[in-house]
C-alpha positions in Angstrom: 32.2 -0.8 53.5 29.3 1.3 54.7 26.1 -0.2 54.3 24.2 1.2 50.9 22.8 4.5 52.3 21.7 1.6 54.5 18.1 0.8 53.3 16.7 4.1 51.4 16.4 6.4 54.3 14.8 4.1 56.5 14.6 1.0 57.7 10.7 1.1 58.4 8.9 -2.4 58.0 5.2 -1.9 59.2 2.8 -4.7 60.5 -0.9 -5.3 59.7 -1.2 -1.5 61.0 -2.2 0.6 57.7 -2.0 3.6 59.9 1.2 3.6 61.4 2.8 5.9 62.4 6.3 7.3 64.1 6.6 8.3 67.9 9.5 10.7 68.3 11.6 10.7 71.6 11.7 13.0 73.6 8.9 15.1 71.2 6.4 13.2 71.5 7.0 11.2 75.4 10.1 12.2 77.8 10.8 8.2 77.7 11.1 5.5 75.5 8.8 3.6 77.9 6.2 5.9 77.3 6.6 6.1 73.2 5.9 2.2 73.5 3.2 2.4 76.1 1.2 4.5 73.6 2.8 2.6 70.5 0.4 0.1 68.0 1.4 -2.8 66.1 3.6 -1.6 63.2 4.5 2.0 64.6 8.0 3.2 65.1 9.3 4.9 68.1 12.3 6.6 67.2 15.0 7.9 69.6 17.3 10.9 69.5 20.5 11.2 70.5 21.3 10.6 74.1 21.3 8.7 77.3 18.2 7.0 78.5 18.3 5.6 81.8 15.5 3.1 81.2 14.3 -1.0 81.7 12.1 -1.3 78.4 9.2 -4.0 77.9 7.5 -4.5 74.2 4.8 -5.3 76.0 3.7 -8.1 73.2 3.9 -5.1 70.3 5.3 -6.0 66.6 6.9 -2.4 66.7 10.4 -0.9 65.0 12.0 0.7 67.8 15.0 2.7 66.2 18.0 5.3 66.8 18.5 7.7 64.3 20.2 5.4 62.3 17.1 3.8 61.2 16.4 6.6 59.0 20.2 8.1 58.1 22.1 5.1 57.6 25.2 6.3 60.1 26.4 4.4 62.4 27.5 7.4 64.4 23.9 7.1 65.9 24.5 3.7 67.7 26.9 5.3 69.8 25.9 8.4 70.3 22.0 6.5 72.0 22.4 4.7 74.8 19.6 3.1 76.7 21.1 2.0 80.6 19.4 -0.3 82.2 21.3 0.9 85.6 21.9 -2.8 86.8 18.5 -3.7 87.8 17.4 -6.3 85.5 17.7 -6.5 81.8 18.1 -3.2 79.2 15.4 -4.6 76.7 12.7 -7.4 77.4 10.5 -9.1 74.6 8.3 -11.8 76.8 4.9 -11.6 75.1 4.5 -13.5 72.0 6.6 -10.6 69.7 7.3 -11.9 66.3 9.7 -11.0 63.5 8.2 -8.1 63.2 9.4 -6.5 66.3 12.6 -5.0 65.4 15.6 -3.4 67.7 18.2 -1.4 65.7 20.5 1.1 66.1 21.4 1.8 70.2 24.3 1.1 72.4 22.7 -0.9 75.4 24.7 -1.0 78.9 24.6 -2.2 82.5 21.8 -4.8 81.9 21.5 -7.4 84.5 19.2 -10.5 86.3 15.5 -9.0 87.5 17.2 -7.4 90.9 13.3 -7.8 92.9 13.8 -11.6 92.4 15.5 -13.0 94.7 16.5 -16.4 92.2 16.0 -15.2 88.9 16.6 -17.5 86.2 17.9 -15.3 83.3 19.3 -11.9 82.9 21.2 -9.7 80.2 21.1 -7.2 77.5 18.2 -8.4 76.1 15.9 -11.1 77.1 13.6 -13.0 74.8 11.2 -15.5 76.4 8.7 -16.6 74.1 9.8 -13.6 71.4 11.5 -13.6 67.9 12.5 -10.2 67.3 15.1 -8.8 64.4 17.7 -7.5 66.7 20.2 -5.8 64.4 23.1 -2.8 64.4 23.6 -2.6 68.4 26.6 -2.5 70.4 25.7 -4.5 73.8 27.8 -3.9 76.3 28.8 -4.3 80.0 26.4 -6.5 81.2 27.1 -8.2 84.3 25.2 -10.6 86.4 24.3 -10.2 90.1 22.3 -13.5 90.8 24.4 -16.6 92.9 22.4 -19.1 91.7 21.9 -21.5 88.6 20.5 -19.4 86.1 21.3 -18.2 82.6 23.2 -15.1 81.7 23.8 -13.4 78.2 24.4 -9.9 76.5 21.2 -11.3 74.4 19.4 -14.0 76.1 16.9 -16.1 74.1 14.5 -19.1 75.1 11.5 -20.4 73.3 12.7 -17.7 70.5 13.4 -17.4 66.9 15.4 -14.4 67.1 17.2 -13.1 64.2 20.8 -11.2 65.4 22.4 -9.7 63.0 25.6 -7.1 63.4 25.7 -6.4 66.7 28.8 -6.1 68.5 28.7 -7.5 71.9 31.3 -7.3 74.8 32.3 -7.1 78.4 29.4 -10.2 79.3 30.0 -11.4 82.7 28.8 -13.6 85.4 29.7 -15.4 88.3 27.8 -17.9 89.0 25.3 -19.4 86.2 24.2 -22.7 84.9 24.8 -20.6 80.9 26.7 -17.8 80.0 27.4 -15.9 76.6 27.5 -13.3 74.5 24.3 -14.9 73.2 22.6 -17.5 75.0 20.0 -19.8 73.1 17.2 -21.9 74.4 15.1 -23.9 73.3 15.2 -21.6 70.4 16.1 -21.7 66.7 18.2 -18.5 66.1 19.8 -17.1 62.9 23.0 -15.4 64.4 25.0 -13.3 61.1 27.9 -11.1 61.5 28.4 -10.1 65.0 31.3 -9.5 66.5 31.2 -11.1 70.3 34.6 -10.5 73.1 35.2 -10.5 76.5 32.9 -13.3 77.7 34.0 -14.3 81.3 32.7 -15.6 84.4 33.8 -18.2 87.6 31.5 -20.8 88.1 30.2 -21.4 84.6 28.8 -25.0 83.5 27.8 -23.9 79.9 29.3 -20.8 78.6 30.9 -19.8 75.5 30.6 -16.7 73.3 27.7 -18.5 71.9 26.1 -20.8 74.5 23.4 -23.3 73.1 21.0 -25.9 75.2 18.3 -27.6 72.9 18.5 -25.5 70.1 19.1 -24.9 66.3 21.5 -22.5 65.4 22.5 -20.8 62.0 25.9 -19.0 62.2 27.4 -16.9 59.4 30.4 -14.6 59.3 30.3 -13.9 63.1 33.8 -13.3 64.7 33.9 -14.7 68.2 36.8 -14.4 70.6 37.4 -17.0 73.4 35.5 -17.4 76.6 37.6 -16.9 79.9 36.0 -19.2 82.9 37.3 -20.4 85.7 36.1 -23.3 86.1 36.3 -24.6 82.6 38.6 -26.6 80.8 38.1 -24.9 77.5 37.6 -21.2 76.3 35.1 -21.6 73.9 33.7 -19.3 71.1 30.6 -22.0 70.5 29.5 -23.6 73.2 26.6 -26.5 72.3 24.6 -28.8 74.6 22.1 -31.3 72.7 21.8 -28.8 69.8 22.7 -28.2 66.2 24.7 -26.2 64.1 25.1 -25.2 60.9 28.5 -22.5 60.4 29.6 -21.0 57.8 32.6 -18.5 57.1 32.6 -17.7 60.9 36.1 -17.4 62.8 36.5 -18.6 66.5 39.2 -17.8 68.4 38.6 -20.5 71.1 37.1 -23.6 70.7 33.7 -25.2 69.5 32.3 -27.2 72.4 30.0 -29.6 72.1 28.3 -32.0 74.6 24.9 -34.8 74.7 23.9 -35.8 71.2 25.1 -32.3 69.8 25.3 -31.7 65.8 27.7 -29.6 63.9 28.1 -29.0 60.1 31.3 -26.7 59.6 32.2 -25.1 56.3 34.8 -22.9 55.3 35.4 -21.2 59.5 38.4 -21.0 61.2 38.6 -22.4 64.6 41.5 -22.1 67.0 41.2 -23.4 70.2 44.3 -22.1 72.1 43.7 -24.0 75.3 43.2 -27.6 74.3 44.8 -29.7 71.3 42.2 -29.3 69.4 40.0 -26.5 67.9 36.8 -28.9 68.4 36.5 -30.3 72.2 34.2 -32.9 72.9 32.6 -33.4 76.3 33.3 -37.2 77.9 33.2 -38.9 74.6 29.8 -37.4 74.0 27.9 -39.0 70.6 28.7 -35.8 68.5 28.0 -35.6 65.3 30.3 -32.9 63.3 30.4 -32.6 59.7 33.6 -30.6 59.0 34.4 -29.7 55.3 37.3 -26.6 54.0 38.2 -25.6 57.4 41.1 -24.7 59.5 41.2 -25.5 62.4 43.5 -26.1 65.4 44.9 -29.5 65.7 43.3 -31.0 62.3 39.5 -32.8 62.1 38.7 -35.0 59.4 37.5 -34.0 56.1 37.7 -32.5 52.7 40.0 -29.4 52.8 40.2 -29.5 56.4 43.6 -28.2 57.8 45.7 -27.2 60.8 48.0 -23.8 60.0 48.4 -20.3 61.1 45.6 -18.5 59.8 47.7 -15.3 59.8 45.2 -12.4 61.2 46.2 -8.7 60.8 46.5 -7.9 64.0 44.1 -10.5 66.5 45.5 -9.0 69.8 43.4 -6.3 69.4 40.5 -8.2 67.7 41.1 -7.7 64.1 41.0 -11.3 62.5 40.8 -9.4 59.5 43.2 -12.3 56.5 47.0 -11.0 55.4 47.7 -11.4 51.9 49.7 -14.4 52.9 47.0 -16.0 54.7 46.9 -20.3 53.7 42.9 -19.4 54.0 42.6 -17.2 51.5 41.5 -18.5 48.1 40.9 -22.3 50.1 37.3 -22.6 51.0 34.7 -24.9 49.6 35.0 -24.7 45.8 31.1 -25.0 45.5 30.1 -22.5 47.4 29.3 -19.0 45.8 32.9 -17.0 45.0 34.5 -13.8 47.0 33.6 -10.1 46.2 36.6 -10.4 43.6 35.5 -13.5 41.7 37.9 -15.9 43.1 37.2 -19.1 45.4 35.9 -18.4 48.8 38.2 -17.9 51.9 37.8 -19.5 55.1 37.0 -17.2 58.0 34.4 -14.5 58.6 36.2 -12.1 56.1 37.6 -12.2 52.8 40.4 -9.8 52.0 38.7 -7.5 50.0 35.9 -6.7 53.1 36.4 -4.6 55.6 33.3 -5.5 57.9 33.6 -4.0 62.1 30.5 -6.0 63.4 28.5 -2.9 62.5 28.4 -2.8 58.9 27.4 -4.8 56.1 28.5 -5.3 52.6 25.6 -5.9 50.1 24.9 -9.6 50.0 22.0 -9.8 47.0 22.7 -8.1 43.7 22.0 -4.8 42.6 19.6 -5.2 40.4 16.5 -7.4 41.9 13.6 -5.8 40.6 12.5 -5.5 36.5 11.9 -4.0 34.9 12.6 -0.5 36.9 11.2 2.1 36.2 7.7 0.3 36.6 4.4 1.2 35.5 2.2 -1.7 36.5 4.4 -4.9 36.8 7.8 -5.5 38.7 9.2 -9.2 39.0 11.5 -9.8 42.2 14.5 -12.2 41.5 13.3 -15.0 44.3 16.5 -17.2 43.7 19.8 -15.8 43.5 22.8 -18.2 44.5 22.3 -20.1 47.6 19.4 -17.0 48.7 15.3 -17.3 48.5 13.6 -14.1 48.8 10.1 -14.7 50.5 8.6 -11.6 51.8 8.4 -7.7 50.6 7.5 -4.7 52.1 7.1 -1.7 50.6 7.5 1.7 51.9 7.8 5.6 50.9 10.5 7.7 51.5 9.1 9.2 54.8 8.9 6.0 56.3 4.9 5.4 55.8 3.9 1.2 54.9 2.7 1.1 51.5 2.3 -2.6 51.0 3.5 -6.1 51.9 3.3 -9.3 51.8 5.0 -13.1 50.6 6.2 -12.6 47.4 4.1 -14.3 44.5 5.9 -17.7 43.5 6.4 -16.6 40.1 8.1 -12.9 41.4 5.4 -10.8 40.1 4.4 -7.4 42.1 1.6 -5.7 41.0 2.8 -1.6 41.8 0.1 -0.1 38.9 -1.9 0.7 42.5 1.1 3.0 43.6 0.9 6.2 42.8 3.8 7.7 40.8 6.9 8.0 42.9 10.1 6.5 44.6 9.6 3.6 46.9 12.1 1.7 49.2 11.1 -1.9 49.1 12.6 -4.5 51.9 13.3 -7.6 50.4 13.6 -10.7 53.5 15.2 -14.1 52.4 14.2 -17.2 53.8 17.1 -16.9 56.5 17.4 -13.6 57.7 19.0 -11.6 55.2 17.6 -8.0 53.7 17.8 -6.4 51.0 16.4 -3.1 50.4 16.3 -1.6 46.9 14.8 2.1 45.2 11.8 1.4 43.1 10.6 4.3 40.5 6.8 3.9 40.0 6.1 5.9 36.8 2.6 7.3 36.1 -0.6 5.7 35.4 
């Protein structure tokens, strides 16, 4: 399913920056460097097709940078912009203070490494976030390999002291060979909302923590993410999830190795599938570590105790080449938790990351808020935003025209009210956030005074 003509024509979320404005590459600066050296808080530096043989810094800016897909909706533009960071440190670094507002969207990223002038570095990937909580949504991360022989961290996106939200990124080809942590992701010390990616080909040698998700001290939020096995050498699992004194909360996700935990870690499981192919069960726990797990309508490898839990052949479409996609025969479909909020087709929820009506590649997104939001609409001076819907609070709007310019924004009032009778006459797009991560963007007629 293609995401609705994916957010109005643009995806444009402005700061505190009335004025802001959008800084075209290569019109405006040769490099993308250069667009966000001359960049202010809530400007946009879009990127044309092409390959940009670049090591980008934020440099502590709350800006949008953006493919064309930021403003068309086609996914054709993550492929066709590639930023390579040549194997000299990582492709994209947030490391002063950048908040939710900083957004990355829409590029394919390759050959990002560990900080080459450093002769120990302690973390290297994709993208590194020290410090940062950027929206990092609609990449492709890919090929990232590290070059550092010593006990450091390693991942296609690498986060510590973050609150990072990831959403559809595909990420693949991550490897190291010699790190303390290694993942497709790599949290922490961080709290990190991670929906809908699709992570492979994790592998490294000497790995202590690694996993397609690899967790130390942190919080984690996982929804509908498909995450293959980890290959290590050194390991004694090949683990999707990897946790070291952290939490978890996963829903609908499927992992096709195991969930690992170790020291005092925390899971709640709902409605995922979990196979664990090299171990007897789907969940490994590290030396009879005090793990707490919480499993309810899932199947997993081997059995775990719990309502609806249960060991079976999931039945995937095709999973040797990475489509975990439910056959009509599936024993998941139709045998999720019956409280939680019903498929696309009105029946019970399925266990895994999709149902079989969606047809989701790690890239797209089917609509996950109503249609209708906003009333009335058309507006003259009054529109009330639906805050609750199902298990979803919205908190936050902004509000844009159709070129891409902030309007307005702001939390959204606790009884829903917006007051758009300051608007002049017009369409708007208007970015609905939820409380975890999740937005919603929706066509607002303003009619005349």
């Amino acid at each position: 399913m293609r995401t609705q003509y994916l957010l109005l024509l643009t995806w444009c979320i402005g700061y505190a920056n009335a004025n802001a404005q959008t800084i075209r590459i290569p019109a405006d600066y040769p490099t993308i460097q250069a667009g966000i050296d001359h960049a202010a808080a809530g400007d946009t530096v879009l990127v044309s097709p092409g390959v940009y043989s670049e090591n980008l810094n934020f440099n502590g800016l709350d800006i949008v940078l953006a493919s064309f897909y930021l403003t068309s909706g086609s996914t054709d533009f993550i492929a066709q912009t590639i930023i390579d960071g040549g194997n000299h440190t990582a492709v994209i670094t947030l490391d002063q203070g950048e908040s939710s507002y900083a957004e990355i969207t829409g590029f394919t990223l390759v050959n990002g490494t560990h900080d080459e002038s450093i002769q120990w570095p302690e973390f290297g990937g994709g993208i590194v976030c020290l410090g940062a909580s950027p929206f990092i949504h609609h990449n492709r991360i890919l090929n990232c390999r590290g070059r550092a022989l010593n006990y450091s961290d390693f991942g296609g996106i690498y986060c510590r002291d973050s609150g990072a939200r990831i959403f559809e990124n595909e990420i693949d080809s991550i490897e190291c060979f010699f790190v303390k942590k290694l993942g497709g992701i790599v949290s922490h010390r961080s709290a990190l909302i991670i929906h809908k990616n699709a992570i492979r080909n994790i592998s490294g040698g000497y790995v202590f923590q690694g996993g397609g998700v690899s967790a130390d001290s942190s919080e984690l939020d996982l929804f509908r993410n498909v995450i293959a096995e980890g290959h290590f050498d050194l390991a004694p699992y090949t683990a999707s999830v990897r946790l070291f004194n952290s939490s978890l909360t996963a829903i609908n996700n499927t992992l096709a190795g195991e969930l690992a935990l170790d020291t005092a870690s925390i899971a709640g499981l709902t409605n995922n599938i979990i196979l664990g192919p090299s171990v007897a069960s789907g969940i490994y726990v590290f030396n009879n570590a005090e793990a707490t797990i919480d499993a309810r309508y899932n199947t997993i490898a081997g059995g775990w105790p719990g309502a609806g839990n249960f060991d079976a052949d999931p039945m995937f479409a095709d999973p040797e080449h990475f489509d975990f996609h439910l056959s009509e025969s599936s024993p998941c479909i139709d045998a999720g938790d019956p409280f939680f909020s019903v498929d696309p087709d009105g029946t019970r929820a399925d266990i895994g990351a999709f149902s079989v009506e969606q047809t989701p590649n790690g890239i797209q997104d089917p609509n996950p808020f109503p249609d209708q939001l906003l009333y009335p609409n058309p507006a003259k001076d009054y529109v009330k935003i639906l805050r609750q819907y199902a298990f979803l609070t919205l908190d936050r709007y902004v509000v844009f025209s159709l070129d891409g310019k902030l309007v307005d924004q702001g939390p959204i009032a606790a009884d829903g009210n917006l007051y758009v009778g300051k608007f002049p006459a017009g369409i708007y797009g208007i970015r609905l956030y939820s409380v975890d991560g999740k937005v919603h963007t929706c066509k607002l007629i303003k009619t005349g005074y």
